[in-house]
C-alpha positions as CSV (number, residue, x, y, z in Angstrom):
1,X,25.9,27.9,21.4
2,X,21.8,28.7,21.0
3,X,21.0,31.8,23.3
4,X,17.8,30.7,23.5
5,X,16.2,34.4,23.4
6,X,12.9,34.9,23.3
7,X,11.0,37.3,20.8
8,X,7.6,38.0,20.5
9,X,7.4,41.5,21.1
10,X,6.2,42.8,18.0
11,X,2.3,42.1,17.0
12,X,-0.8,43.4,15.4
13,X,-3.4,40.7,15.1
14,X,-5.5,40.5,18.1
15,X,-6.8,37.3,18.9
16,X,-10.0,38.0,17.4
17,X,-8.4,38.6,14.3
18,X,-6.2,35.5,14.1
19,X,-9.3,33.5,15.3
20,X,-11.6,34.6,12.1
21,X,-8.3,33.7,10.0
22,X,-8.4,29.8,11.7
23,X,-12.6,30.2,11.2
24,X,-12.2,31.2,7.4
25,X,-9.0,28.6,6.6
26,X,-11.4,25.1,8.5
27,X,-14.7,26.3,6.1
28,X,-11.8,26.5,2.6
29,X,-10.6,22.8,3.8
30,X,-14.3,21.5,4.3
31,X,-16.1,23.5,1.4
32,X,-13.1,24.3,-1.2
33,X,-10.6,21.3,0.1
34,X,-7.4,20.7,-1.8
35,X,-6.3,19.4,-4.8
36,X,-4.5,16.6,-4.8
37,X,-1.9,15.2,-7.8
38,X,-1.0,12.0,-5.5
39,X,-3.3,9.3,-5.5
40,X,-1.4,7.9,-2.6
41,X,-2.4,11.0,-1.0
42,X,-6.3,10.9,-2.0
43,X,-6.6,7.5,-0.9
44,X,-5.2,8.3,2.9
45,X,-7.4,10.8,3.4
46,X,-10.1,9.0,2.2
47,X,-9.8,5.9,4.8
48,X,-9.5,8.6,7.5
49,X,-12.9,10.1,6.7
50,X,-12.2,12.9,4.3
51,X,-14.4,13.8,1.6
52,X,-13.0,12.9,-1.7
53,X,-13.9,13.8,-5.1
54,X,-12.4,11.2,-7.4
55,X,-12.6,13.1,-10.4
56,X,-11.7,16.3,-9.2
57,X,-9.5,14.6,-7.2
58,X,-10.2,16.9,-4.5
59,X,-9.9,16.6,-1.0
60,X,-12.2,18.2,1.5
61,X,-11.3,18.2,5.0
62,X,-14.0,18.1,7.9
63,X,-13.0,20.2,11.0
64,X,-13.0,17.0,13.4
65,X,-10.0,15.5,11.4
66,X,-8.3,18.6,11.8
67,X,-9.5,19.8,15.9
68,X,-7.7,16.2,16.6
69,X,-5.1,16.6,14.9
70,X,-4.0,19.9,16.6
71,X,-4.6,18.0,19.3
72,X,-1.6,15.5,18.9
73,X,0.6,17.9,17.4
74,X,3.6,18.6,19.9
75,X,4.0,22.3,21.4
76,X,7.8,21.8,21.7
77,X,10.1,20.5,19.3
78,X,14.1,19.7,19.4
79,X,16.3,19.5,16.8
80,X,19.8,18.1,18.1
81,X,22.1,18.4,15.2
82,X,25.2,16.1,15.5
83,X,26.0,17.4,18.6
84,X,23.4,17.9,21.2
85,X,25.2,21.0,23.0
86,X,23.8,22.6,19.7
87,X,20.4,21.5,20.1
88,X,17.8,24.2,19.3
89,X,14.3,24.0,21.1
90,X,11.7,25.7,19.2
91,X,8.7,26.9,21.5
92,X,7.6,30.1,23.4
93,X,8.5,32.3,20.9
94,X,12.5,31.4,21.3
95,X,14.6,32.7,18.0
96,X,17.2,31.1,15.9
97,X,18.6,32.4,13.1
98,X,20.1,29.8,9.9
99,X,22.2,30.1,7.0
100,X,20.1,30.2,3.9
101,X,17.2,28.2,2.4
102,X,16.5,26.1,-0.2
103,X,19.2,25.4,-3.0
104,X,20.0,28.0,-5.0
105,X,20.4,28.3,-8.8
106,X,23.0,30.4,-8.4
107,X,25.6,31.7,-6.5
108,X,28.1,34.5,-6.2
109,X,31.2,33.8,-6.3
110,X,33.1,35.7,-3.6
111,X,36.6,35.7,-5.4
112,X,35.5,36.4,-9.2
113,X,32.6,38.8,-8.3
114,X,30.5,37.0,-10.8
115,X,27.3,34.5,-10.0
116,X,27.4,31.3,-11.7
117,X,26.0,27.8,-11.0
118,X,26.7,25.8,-7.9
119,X,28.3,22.7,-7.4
120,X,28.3,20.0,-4.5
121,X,31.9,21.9,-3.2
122,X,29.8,25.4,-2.9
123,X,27.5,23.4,-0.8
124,X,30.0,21.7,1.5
125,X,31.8,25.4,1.7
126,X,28.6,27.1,2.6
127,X,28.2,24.7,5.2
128,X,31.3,25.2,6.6
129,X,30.9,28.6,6.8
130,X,27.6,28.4,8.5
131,X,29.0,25.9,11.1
132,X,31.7,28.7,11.9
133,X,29.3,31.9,11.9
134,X,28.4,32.3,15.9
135,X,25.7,33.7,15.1
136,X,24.0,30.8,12.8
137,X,22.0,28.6,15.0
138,X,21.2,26.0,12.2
139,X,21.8,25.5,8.5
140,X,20.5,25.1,5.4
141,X,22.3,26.4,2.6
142,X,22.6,28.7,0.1
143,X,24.4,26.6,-3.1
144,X,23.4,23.6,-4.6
145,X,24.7,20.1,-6.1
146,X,24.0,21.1,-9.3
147,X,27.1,19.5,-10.6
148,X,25.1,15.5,-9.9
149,X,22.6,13.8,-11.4
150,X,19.5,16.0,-11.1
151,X,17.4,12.8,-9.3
152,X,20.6,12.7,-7.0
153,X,20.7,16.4,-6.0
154,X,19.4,16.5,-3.4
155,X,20.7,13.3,-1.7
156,X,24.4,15.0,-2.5
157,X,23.3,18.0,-0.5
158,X,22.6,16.1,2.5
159,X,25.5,13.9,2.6
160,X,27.8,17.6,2.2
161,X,25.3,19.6,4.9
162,X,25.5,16.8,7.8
163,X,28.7,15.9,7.0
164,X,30.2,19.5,7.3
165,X,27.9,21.0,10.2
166,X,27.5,19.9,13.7
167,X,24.5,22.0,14.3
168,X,21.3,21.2,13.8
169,X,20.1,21.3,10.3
170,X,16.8,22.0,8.1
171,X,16.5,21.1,4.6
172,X,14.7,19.7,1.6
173,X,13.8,16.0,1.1
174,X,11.0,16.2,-1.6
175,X,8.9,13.0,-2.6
176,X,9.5,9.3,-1.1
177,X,12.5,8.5,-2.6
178,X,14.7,11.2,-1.0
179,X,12.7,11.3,2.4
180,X,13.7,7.6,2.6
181,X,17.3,8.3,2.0
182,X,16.9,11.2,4.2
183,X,15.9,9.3,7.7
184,X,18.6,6.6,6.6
185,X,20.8,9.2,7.2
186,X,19.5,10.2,10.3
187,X,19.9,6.7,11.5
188,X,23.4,6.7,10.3
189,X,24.0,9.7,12.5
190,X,21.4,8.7,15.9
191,X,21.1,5.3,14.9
192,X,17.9,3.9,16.9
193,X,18.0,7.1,19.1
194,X,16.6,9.1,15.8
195,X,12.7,9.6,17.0
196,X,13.8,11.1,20.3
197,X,16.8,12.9,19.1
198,X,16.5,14.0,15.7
199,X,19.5,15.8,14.3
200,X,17.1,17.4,11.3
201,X,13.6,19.0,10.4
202,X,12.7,18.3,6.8
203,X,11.3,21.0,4.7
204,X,8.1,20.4,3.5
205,X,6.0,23.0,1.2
206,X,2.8,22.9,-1.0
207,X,2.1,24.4,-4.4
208,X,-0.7,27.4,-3.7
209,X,-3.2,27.2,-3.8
210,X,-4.6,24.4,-2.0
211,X,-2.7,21.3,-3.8
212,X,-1.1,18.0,-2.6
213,X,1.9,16.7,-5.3
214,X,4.0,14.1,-5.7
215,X,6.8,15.7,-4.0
216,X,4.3,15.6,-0.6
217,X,4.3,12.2,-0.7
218,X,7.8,12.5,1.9
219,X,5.3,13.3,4.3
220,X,4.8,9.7,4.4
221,X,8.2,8.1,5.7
222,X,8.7,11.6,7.5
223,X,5.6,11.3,9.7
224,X,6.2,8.1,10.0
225,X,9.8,8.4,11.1
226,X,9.0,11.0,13.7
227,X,11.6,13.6,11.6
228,X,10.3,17.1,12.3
229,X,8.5,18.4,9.8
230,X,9.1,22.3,8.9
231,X,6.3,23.6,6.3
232,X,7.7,26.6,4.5
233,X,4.0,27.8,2.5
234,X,5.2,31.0,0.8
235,X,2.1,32.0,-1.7
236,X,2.2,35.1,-3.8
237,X,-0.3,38.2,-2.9
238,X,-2.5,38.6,-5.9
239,X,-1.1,35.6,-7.5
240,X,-1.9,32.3,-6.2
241,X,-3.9,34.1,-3.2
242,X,-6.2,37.0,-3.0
243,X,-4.1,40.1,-2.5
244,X,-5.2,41.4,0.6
245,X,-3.5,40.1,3.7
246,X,-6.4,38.4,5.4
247,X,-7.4,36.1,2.2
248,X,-3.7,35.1,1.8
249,X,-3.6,34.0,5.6
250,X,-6.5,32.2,4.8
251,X,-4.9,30.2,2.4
252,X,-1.6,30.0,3.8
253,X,-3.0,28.9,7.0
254,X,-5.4,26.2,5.3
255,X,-2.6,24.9,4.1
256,X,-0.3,24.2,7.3
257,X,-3.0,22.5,8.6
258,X,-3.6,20.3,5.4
259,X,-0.5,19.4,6.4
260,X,-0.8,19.0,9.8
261,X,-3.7,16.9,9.9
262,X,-1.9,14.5,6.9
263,X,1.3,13.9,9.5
264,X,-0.9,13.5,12.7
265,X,-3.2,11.1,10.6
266,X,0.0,8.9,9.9
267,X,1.5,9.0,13.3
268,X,0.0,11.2,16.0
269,X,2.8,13.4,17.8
270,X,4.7,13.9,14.7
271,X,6.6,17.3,15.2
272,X,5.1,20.1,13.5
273,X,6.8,23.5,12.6
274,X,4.0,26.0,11.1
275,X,5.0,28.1,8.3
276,X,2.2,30.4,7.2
277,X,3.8,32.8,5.6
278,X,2.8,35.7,3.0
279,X,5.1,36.8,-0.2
280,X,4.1,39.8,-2.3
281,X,4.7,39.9,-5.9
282,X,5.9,42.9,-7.7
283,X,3.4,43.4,-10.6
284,X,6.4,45.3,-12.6
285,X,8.4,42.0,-12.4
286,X,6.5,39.2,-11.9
287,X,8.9,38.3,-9.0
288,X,8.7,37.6,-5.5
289,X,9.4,40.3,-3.2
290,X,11.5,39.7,-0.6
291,X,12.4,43.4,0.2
292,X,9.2,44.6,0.8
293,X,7.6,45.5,4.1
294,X,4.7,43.3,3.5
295,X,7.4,40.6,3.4
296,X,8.6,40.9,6.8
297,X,4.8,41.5,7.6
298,X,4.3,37.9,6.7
299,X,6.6,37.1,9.9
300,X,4.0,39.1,11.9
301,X,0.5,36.7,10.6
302,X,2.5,33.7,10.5
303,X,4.0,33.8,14.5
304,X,0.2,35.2,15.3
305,X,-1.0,31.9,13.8
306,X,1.4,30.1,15.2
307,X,1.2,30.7,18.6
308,X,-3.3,30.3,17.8
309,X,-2.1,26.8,17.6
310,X,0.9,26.5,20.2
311,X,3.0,25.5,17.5
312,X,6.7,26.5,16.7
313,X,6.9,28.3,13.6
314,X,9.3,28.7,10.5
315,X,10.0,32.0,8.9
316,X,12.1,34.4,7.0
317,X,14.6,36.4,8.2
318,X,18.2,37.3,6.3
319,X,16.7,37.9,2.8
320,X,16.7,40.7,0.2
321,X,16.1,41.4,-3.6
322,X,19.3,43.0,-4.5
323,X,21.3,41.5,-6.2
324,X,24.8,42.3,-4.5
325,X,25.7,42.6,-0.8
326,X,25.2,46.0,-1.5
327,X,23.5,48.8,0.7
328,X,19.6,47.7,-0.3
329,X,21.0,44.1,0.9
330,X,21.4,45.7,4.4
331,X,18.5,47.6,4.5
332,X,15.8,44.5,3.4
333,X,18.1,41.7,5.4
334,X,17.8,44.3,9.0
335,X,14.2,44.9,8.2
336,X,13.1,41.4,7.6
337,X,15.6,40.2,10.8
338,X,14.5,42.3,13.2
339,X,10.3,41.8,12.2
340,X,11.1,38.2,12.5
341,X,12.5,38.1,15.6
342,X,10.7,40.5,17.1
343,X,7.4,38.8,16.3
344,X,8.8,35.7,17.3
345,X,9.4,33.6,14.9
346,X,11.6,30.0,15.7
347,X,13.4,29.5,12.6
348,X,15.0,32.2,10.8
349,X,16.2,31.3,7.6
350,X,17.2,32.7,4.3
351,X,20.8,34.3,5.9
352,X,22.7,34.5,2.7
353,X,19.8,34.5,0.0
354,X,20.0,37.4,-2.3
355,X,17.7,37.9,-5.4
356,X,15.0,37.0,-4.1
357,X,16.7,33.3,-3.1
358,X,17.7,32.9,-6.6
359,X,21.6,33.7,-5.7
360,X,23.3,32.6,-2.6
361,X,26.4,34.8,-1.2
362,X,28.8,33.4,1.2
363,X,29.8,37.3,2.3
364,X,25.8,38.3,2.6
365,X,25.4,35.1,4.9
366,X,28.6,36.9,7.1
367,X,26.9,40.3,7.0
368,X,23.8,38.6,7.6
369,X,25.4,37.1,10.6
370,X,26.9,40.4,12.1
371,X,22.6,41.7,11.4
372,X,21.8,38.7,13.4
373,X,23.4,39.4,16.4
374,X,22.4,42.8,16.7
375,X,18.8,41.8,16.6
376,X,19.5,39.3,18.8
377,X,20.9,41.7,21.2
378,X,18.0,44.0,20.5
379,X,15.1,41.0,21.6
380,X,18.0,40.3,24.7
381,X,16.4,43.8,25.8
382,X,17.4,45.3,29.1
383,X,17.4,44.5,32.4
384,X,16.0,47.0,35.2
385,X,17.2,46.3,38.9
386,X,18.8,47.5,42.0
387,X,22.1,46.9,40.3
388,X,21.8,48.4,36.4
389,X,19.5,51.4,38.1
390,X,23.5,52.1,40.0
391,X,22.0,54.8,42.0
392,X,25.2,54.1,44.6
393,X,27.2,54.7,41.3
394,X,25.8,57.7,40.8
395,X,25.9,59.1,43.7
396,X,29.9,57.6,44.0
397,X,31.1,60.1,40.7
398,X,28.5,62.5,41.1
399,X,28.3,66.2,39.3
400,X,31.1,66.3,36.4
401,X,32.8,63.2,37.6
402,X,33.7,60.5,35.1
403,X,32.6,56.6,35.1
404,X,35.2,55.2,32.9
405,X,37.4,53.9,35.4
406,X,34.7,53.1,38.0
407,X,34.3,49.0,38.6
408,X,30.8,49.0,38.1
409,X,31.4,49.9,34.3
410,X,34.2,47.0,33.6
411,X,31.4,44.5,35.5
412,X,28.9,45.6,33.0
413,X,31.1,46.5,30.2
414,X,31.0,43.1,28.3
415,X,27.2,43.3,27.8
416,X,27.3,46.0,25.2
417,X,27.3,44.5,21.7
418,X,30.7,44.5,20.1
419,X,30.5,44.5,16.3
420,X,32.7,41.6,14.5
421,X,32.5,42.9,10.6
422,X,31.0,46.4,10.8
423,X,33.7,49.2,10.9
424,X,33.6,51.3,14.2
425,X,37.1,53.0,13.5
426,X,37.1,57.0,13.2
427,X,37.3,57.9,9.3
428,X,41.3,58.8,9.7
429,X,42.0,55.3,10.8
430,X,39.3,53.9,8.5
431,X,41.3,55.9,5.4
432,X,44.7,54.9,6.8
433,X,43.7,51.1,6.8
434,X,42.7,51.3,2.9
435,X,39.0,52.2,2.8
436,X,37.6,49.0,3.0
437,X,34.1,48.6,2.8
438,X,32.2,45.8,4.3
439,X,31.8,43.4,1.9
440,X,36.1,43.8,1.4
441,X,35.9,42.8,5.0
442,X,33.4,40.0,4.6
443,X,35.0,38.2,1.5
444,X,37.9,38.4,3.9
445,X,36.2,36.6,7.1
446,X,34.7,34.5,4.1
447,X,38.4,33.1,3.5
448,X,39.3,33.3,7.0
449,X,36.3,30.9,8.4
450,X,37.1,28.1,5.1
451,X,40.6,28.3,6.1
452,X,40.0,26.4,9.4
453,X,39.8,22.5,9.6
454,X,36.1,21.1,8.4
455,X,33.8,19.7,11.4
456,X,33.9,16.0,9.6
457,X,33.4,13.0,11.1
458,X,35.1,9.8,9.1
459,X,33.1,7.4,9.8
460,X,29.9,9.3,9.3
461,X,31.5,9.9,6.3
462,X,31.5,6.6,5.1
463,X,27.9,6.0,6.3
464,X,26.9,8.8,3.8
465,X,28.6,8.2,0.8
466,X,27.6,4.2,1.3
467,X,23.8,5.6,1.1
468,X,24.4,8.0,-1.5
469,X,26.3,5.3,-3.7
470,X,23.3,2.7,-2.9
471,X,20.7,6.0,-4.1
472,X,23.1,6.5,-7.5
473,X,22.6,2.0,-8.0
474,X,19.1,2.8,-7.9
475,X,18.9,5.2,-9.9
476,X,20.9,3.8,-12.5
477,X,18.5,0.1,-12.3
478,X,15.3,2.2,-12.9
């Protein structure tokens, strides 16, 4: 069940600073605007009193368009999942954490040791084990249906993530056609009861900097549809923004609210999850780097902005660059878990992701899970009362004495963290039990979890793989 803890207490913008971020993003949309490749896209914002450049095909945005929009946007959004016990509410700063991301191109296989190319099973699997990890508040995944028809991919990977999880889920829909098979899946789960209890967000993201594509165009049904919109803007320091951290914001920010003020132009209350985020690039590599500090720093500007707007906000969490679940993958997953929360960020995704989200790991998305709850007891913090100050405790054992065996330590007792996967043995025991490191362990909770019975539901079942089969007609009659 969602703990519902609140975060927030990490920060370093004041609110001078995060208001000359908002200042510089509004004069970017109304004197650089943004590209557009749609012409769907171009037109919209045209009829709603944009500036539009029809042979740049740029879009400038004037601040009225977007001071209303911000307006509409809701502070508070649910997502319900399949079943509404699991519903997460994103607002005030309140922390979830979810299995992985977007699909991966590969994945590491937990029995061979080797990283190969997913199929629609690793995604239903991964699902699976996210729905059994405690600690996973919503999923994503970290596979992909790579074994389908590549137009079909992503339809696949919803029909095996809502089919296999009960919790609520966030994931890719891009352009119209799979947005439209999206919500019909949404109404195959809610039916009519979809706009006030939507079981999903759909992930949204730009290409940086400052550009509308085809793939946006889901914005359209979403918006229109009332499903939750989650915009994931991850652009690269020194890449496709400037490198220092204030220009990035800048564009990062423009862009949410690009977005923002496209879905509350189409339908005004449509829910809105902000995702500002920052991503340096290694100049050695020419890859993102999702093990540096600067990384988690992103968490930091985007909650700031975030909470600017009283929106909920998307970010990264369970991420790292190496390229096993290996010591570095501990180090970079705690570090960017514990800035997330910390700063107080909604959504936590990415539990799982190795190599920079280019390999998903069932057994990192365990050990990302056992991270997860210790940051989570971390934010819980401490309580300090009449009761935890036990000065009548005290006083009972006094000098020397002992408070093992004294009631007020088995009434309290249970609110110490107990680890699940992480070895508190002494080293004798350890040694006598076979040495096993952690990720022996987590391969082992890895079979353990997929052992039990899936969360299905058959006739939900059949609802999918009717919409999937009618997506796979069309498809073939283009």
């Amino acid at each position: 069940m969602p703990t519902n803890l609140k975060g927030g207490q990490l920060f370093f913008l004041s609110k001078q600073d995060v208001k000359k971020i908002h200042d510089a993003s509004l004069k970017v949309l109304e004197e650089v605007g943004m590209k557009s490749a749609s012409k769907s896209i171009t037109k919209f914002f045209s009829e709603k009193g944009a500036e539009v450049n029809v042979d740049t095909d740029v879009i400038k945005i004037p601040e009225s368009l977007i001071r209303e929009a911000l307006k509409k946007a809701p502070n508070k959004v649910t997502i319900y999942g399949r079943d509404k016990k699991k519903a997460i509410e994103l607002a005030n700063k309140k922390i979830y954490f979810g299995l992985g991301g977007t699909p991966t191109p590969y994945i590491l296989d937990h029995k061979t040791n080797e990283w190969r190319r997913p199929g629609k099973e690793d995604v239903v699997n991964a699902t699976r084990l996210g729905e059994s990890l405690f600690e996973m508040d919503f999923i994503m995944t970290i596979a992909g249906a790579f074994d389908v028809p590549y137009q079909l991919e992503y339809i696949h990977e919803w029909a095996a993530i809502l089919n296999n999880t009960t919790k609520p889920v966030v994931y890719s829909a891009p352009g119209l056609f799979n947005a439209e098979k999206v919500v019909q899946m949404g109404k195959a789960i809610k039916g009519e009861a979809l706009k006030k209890e939507p079981p999903f967000g759909a992930y949204v993201e730009l290409a940086s900097p400052l550009s509308f594509n085809l793939q946006n165009e889901n914005v359209f049904q979403l918006a229109q549809s009332s499903v939750p919109i989650v915009v994931g803007q991850m652009p690269q320091l020194g890449a496709t923004v400037p490198v220092t951290f204030a220009g990035a914001a800048t564009i990062s920010n423009a862009e949410n609210l690009a977005v923002l003020t496209f879905a509350q132009l189409l339908n005004p209350g449509t829910p809105y999850i902000f995702g500002a985020h920052i991503a340096p690039l290694d100049m050695r590599t020419a890859r993102l780097d999702y093990g540096a500090p600067e990384f988690a720093m992103g968490n930091i500007v985007n909650s700031s902005l975030a909470e600017f707007y009283h929106l909920p906000s998307f970010g990264w969490g369970g991420c790292s660059d190496s390229k096993l679940p290996d010591a570095q993958a501990g180090a970079e997953v705690m570090m960017n878990s514990l800035v997330a929360a910390t700063s107080g960020i909604n959504l936590i995704h990415d539990c799982g992701y190795l190599a920079a989200g280019s390999i998903g790991s069932l057994e990192a998305a365990v050990i990302a899970s056992e991270i997860a709850g210790m940051v989570k007891r971390i934010v819980r913090g401490m309580e300090i009362n009449e009761e935890t100050l036990a000065l009548d405790v005290i006083r009972d054992v006094g000098p020397g004495g002992q408070f093992l065996s004294h009631p007020h330590t088995l009434k309290h007792v249970s609110k110490l963290y107990m680890a699940d996967i992480f070895n508190k043995e002494s080293e004798v025991k350890w040694a006598k039990k076979g040495k096993k490191d952690v990720r022996v362990i987590a391969k082992s909770r890895v079979e353990q979890l997929l052992s039990q019975p899936p969360s299905q539901d058959k006739t939900l079942n059949e609802k999918l793989s009717m919409i999937v089969k009618k997506a796979e007609e069309e498809i073939r009659g283009k």
